[in-house]
N, C-alpha and C positions, 0 to 999 in steps of 0.2 A: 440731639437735635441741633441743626444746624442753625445759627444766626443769619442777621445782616451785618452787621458786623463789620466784614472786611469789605464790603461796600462801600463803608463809612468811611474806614482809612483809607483805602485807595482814591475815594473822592478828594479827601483830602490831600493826597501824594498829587494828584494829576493838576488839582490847584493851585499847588505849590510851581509845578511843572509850569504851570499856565503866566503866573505871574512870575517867574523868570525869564521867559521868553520874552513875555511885555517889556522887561525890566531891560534886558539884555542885549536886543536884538541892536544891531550896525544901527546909526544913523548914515539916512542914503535915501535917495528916488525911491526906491523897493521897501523902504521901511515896511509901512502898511501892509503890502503884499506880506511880507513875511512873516510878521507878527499875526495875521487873521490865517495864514497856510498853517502857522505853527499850532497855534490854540486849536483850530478845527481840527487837527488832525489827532491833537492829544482828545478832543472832546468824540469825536468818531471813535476812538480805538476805548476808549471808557466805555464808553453807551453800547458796543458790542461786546468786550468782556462782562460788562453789569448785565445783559440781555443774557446771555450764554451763564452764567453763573445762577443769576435767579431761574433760568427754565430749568435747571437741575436741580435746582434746590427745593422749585412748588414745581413739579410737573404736569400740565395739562390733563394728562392719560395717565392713568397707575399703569404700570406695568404688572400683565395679567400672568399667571403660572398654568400650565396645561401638565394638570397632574398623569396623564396617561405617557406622555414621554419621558416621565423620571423613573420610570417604573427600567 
């Protein structure tokens, strides 16, 4: 059986991610812009790999077997 698990650690990798960007980014006019473009876009690209990961992992709909085609 599958865990959550690597949920866990990836949230933790992408916050890591998050607070170097904060950390890291130019000081400039654009600061802000860059810093809120950087995080959103780590936080976007998480929230659809975590979406995409958990609907495989609980699926909705069981996947049904139609015994008369294996035949």
């Amino acid at each position: 059986m599958a865990s959550v698990f690597p949920v866990v650690i990836v949230l933790v990798i992408v916050a890591g991610l998050m607070a170097t960007s904060w950390v890291f980014t130019r000081k400039g006019p654009q600061q802000t812009l860059i810093r809120t473009s950087l995080m959103l876009t780590l936080a976007c690209c998480y929230l659809m790999w975590a979406i995409a990961y958990l609907a495989q992992l609980h699926p909705l709909e069981v996947p049904r077997v139609n015994l008369a085609l294996e035949h």
